[in-house]
N, C-alpha and C positions, 0 to 999 in steps of 0.2 A: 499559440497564445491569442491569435487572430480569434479564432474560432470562439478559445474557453471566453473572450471577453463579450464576442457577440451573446452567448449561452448564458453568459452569467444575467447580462441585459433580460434574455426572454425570461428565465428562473424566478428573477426577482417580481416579474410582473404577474407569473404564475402563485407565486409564492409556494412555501415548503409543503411537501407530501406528507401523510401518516409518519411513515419511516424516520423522515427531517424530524418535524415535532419530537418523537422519543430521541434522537440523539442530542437534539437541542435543549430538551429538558435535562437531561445525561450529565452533558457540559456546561448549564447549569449549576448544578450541584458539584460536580466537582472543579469549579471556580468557584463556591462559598456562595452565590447566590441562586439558592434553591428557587424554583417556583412552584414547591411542592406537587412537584409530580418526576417520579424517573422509572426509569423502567430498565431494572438492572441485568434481564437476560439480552439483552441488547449490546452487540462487541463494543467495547470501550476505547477503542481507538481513536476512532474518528472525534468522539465526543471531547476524548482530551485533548486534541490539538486545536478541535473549536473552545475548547475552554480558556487554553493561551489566549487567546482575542479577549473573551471577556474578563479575563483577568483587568487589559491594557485598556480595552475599548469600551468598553459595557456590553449589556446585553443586546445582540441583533442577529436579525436572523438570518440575515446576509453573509453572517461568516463561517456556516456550515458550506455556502456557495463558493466562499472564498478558499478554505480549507481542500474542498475537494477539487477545485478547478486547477490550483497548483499541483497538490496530487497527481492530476491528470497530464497537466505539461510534463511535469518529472516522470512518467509512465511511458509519454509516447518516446522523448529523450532517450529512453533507456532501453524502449524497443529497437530505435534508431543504432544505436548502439551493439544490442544483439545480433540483427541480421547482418552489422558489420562483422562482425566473428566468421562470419559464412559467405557470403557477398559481399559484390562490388558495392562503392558508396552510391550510388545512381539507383540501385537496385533494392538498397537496406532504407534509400528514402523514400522509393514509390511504395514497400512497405507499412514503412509508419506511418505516412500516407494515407491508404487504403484503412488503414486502423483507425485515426482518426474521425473521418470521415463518413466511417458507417454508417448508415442510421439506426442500429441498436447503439454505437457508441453514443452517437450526439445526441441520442432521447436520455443519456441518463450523464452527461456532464454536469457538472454545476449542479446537481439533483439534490445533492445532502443523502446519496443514499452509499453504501459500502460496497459497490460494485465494482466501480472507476480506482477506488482507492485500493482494495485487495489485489486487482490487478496489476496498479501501480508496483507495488512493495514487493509483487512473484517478478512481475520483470525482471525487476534489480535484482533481485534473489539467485534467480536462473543465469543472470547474466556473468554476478562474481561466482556463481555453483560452478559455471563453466571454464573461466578464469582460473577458480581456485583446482580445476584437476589437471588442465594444462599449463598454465603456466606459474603459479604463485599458490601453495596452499596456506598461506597468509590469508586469503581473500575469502575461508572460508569464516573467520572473525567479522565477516561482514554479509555473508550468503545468511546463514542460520538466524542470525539476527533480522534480516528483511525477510524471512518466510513466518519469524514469530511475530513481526508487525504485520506480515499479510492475515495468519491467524486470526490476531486481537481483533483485525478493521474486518472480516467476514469468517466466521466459524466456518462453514465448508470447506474451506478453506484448506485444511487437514489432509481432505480427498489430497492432494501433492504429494504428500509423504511415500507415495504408494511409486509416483515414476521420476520420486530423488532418489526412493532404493534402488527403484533397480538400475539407474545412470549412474549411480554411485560405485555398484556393483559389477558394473559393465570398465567405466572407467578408470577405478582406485586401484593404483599400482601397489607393489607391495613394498609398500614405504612407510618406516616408522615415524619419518615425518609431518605426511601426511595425514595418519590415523590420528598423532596427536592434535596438530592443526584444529583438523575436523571434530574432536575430542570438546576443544576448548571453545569450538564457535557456537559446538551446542551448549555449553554450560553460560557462555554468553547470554545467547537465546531465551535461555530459562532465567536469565536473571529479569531483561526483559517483561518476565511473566509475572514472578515474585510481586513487585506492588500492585498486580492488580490480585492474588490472592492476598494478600495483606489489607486491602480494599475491601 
């Protein structure tokens, strides 16, 4: 939190990149007030949760900073979280740590671009994926749906689909419960997607 607030500070002074501008415009438009310009190949993610703000707040361009800097807290949280799965806690926090930290991370916190946030949402993704084959396939109502918000916030996003098969494949018992589980987080997932193809 230390860090995103220092980051948010340097961002604001830098002001928003190329990338910012098109989701700002984005979020924009889909809070009602257009500035006539959008750029709709552009993932809609990011743009609608900065649009919540301008809903409440007006228009600024501080709250694509805002938007992603939280993103990022709930990211590193969730990596912390992860390596507990596998490691001791001392160990799962020099982790998320080290991830924090980086300097490819900390040049794009606070950025307004879909980097920080697609990784956010595979975190958590991977974290209840993992969850839901060991312990609760409940948890896949919550996997499928944070790898369709990692989708929406970065199309490459997709490239994953490739080593949840085969973890899936590796670790899905043969249990009727499970398949449905997993059945219904993807039709979850997909609903998800529905208002942006209705959009």
């Amino acid at each position: 939190s230390i860090i995103t607030y220092y980051r948010f500070n340097v961002q604001l002074e830098i002001g928003p990149a190329w990338d910012a501008y098109d989701f700002l415009a984005n979020a924009a438009e889909f809070a009602g007030t257009s500035v006539n310009y959008t750029d709709p190949l552009r993932p809609p993610l990011l743009s609608f949760l900065t649009s919540l703000y301008f809903r409440f707040g007006g228009l600024y361009e501080g709250a694509i900073f805002i938007v992603d800097g939280i993103l990022f807290v709930l990211g590193a949280i969730g990596l912390y979280l992860l390596f507990k799965l596998r490691f001791q806690a001392i160990y799962s926090f020099i982790g998320a740590l080290i991830y924090v930290t980086s300097p490819l991370i900390l040049s794009l916190i606070c950025g307004g671009w879909s980097d920080v946030s697609s990784c956010s949402f595979i975190i958590w993704g991977i974290y209840f994926l993992i969850r839901a084959t060991k312990e609760n396939s409940k948890y896949f109502y919550l996997s499928f749906p944070l790898f369709m918000m990692a989708f929406l916030s970065r199309y490459a996003v997709a490239l994953i689909i490739f080593p949840i098969s085969l973890y899936l494949s590796i670790e899905l018992k043969n249990n009727s419960k499970q398949y449905n589980d997993l059945l219904i987080g993807l039709l979850v997932s997909f609903l998800i997607l529905m208002p942006v193809f209705i959009f």
